[in-house]
Every structure is written in structure tokens, then in C-alpha cells.
N, C-alpha and C positions, 0 to 999 in steps of 0.2 A: 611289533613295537609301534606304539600311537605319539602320537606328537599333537598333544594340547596346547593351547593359548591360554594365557593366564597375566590379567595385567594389575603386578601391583600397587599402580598409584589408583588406580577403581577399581579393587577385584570385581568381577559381579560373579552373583551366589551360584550361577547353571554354570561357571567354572571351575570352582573347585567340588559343586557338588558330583558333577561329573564325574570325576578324577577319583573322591572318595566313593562313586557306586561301581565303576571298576575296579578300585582296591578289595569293596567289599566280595565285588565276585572272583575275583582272583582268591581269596579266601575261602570261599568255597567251593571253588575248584580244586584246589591244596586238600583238601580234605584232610585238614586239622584244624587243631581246635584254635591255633591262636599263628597269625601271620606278621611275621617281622617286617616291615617296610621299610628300608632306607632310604632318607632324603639329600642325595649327594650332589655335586657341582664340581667342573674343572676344576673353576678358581673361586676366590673370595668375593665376596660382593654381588653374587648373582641371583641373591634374595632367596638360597634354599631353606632359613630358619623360618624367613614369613612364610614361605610355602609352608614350611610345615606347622606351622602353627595356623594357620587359616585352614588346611584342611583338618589338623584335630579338633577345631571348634567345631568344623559344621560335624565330623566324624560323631560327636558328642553332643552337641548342643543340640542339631539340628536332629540328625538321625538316629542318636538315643543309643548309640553305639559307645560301649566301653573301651575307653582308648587310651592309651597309654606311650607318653611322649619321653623321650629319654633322651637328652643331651651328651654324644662323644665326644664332641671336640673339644677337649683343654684345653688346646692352644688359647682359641679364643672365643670363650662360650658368652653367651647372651640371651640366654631362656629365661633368666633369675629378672633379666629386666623389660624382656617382653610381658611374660605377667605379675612385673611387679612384688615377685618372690623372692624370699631370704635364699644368697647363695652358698649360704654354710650349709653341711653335710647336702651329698648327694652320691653321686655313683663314685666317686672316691672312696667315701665312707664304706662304701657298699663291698667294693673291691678290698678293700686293705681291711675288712671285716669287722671294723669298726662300729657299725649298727647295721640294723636287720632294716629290710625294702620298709617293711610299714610305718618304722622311726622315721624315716627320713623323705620317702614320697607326700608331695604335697598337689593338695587340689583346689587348683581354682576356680573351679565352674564343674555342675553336676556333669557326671560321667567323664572328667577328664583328668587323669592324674599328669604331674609332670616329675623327672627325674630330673635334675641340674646334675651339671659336671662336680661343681661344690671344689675346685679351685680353678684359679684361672694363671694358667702359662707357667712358665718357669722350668726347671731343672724336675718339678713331682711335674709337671703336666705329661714329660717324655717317659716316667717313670710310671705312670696310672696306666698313659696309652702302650707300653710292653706289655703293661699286664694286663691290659684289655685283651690284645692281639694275642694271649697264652688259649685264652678260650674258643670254643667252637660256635657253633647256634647253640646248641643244647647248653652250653656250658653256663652262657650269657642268660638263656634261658631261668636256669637254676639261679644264678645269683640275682632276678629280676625279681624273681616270688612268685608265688599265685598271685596273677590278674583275675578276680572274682569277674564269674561271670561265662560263660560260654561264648564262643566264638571273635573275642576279647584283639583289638586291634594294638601291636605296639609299633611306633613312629623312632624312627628313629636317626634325630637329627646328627649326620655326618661331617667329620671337617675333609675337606674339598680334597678330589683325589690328585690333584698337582700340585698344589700348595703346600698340603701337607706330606711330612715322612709315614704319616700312618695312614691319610684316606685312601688306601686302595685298600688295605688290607682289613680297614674298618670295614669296608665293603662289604666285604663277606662273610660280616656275622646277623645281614639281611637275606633274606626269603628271596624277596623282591627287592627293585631298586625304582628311582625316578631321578633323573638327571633334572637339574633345573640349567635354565639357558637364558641368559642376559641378554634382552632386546639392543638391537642397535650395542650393541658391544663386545659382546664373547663371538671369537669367528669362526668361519670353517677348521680350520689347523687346528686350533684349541682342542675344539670339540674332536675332534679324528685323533687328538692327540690320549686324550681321557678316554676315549672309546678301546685306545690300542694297548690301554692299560688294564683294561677289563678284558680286551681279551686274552691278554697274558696269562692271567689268573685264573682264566677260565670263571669269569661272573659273568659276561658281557648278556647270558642268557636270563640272567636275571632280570635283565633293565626291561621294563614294560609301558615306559612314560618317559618320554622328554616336557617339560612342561617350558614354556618362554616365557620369559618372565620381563614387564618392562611395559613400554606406551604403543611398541609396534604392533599396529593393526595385522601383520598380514606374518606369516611364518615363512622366514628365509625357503628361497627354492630347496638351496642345498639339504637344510634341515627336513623338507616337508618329505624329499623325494628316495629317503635313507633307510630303509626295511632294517631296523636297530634288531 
């Protein structure tokens, strides 16, 4: 387990491009064709959507990699307004079979698709995320479509494994995982705390990144010294 620095009020580029040429080897080391990445955090606010949205640009924009962003959290989604996209139909539509991936997948920028949640909270948000949780990888897989393209990356933005009733269990419908870590804010306990969740589950061996996210220069002892 690696523990990168990653600061979002300046990302700079040898940050996340890091982060995504380890994704992309973890990839092929998987020896399949398409690697599910989850982008998870304790709690809310620890910047896991700009993570993951900063590294699907460079994913895509940068290294020409097909990539593919998909929005979990219902509770409280915000993809639609990170790129400025319509958040009617999305992986709701998707689930309750309402229209097919290619209806409904939208793209902002070459080589980068996004799925949005396509509602946001309520009494359907608990009712989507059940039916999320019914599926396996494979399962998720199938109702995602073909991602054209060989060796095709999908992101997959998670709501938070303490916050939410579903983020542990979203969990584990990723390959891999990355925790993201709030500078100066998210503590030791926290983090021990999300970790002991995972290993409940038996994920914890997923997780292959902490990434810190925030203005602090230097990465907690506690953090640096934690063979994840």
C-alpha cells in the first residue's frame, strides 16, 4: 500500500499522473481487460470526487486512456456539476432498465465518458443503492456495457464508507480501491476506523493508495508509516 500526496487547492500534474501510471499498472497486472477502480473516503468532504475526477482527465486527456467515470453515491452526487452535465438519466436509469448505457453515458472531453447518479437523495436514492448492492463486479460489469476499446479504465466514484449505510459495500463492487485523506483534518481513529471496515469485509486488500488530499506539505507520521 502507497500513500501519495495530492494537493487540491494546486494539484500539480506528477500527482495524479503518478497515481494514474500505477492504476494503469495495477491493470495489467490484473490481467484483464478492464479494471474497476474505486474512489472511496471515511467521511464526506475529503475531496474523493475531485480526486477522481482529476485523475480521469489526465487518465484520458493526458494519456489517451479510455476511461470511464461512474457516479455511486445517491445520497449526495455532484458529477453533473463538476462537468457541467445534465443530471437526468444516469445509473438509475441504468439499474431500474429504463435505457441502455449508450442512451444515457455522456462525454465531456475525448476519451472520457461519465455516468451521473441521475437522482439525487431521498427515499429512490436508498432504493437504487439496494439495488446496486444486489450485484456482484461481473454483475455491475454487464449493466455498464462495452467500454470500447481494450484495456478500458472504469472510476468509480464512491459514497464514503462511514457516512454512508452503503459505502462499505459499494466497496466491493471495485477491483481496487484508493482511500483519499483530508489534510489537516481526517485523524488517526477515523482513518483506523474505515480501515476496520474493510477489513470486515474482507476488501482491505484491495486498497493500493491512500492519497492526502489538502494544503499539507508533509504526510502524517501515523499515515506514512501503515503498510495498508
Amino acid at each position: 500500500m502507497k500513500t501519495s500526496t495530492f494537493v487540491s487547492t494546486a494539484p500539480t500534474a506528477a500527482d495524479i499522473t503518478a497515481l494514474a501510471l500505477d492504476l494503469l499498472a495495477a491493470s495489467r497486472q490484473a490481467e484483464q481487460p478492464r479494471l474497476t477502480v474505486g474512489l472511496t473516503s471515511a467521511r464526506r468532504g475529503e475531496g474523493r470526487t475531485g480526486l477522481a475526477t482529476s485523475l480521469a482527465q489526465t487518465l484520458a486527456g493526458e494519456m489517451g486512456q479510455l476511461t470511464l467515470l461512474v457516479e455511486l453515491d445517491f445520497e449526495r452526487p455532484s458529477l453533473a456539476n463538476y462537468y457541467n452535465l445534465s443530471d437526468r438519466g444516469g445509473l438509475h436509469d441504468l439499474l431500474l432498465e429504463k435505457a441502455r448505457f449508450d442512451d444515457i453515458v455522456q462525454k465531456p472531453s475525448p476519451g472520457l465518458a461519465v455516468l451521473v447518479a441521475g437522482v439525487n437523495g431521498g427515499p429512490a436514492a436508498s432504493r437504487l443503492s439496494a439495488a446496486l448492492l444486489e450485484l456482484d463486479e461481473s454483475g455491475l460489469a454487464a449493466r455498464l456495457g462495452q467500454v470500447p476499446g481494450a484495456g478500458s479504465l472504469v472510476l468509480l466514484d464512491l459514497p464514503p464508507l462511514l457516512d454512508s449505510p452503503f459505502g462499505l459495500q459499494s466497496a466491493g463492487l471495485a477491483d481496487r480501491l484508493v482511500l483519499a485523506v483530508r489534510a489537516n483534518s481526517t485523524d488517526e481513529r477515523t482513518v483506523k476506523a474505515a480501515l476496520a471496515k474493510l477489513d470486515e469485509a474482507g476488501y482491505r486488500s484491495r486498497l493500493i493508495h491512500s492519497v492526502l488530499v489538502g494544503t499539507s506539505p508533509r504526510t502524517p507520521g501515523w499515515l506514512s508509516k501503515w503498510s495498508f
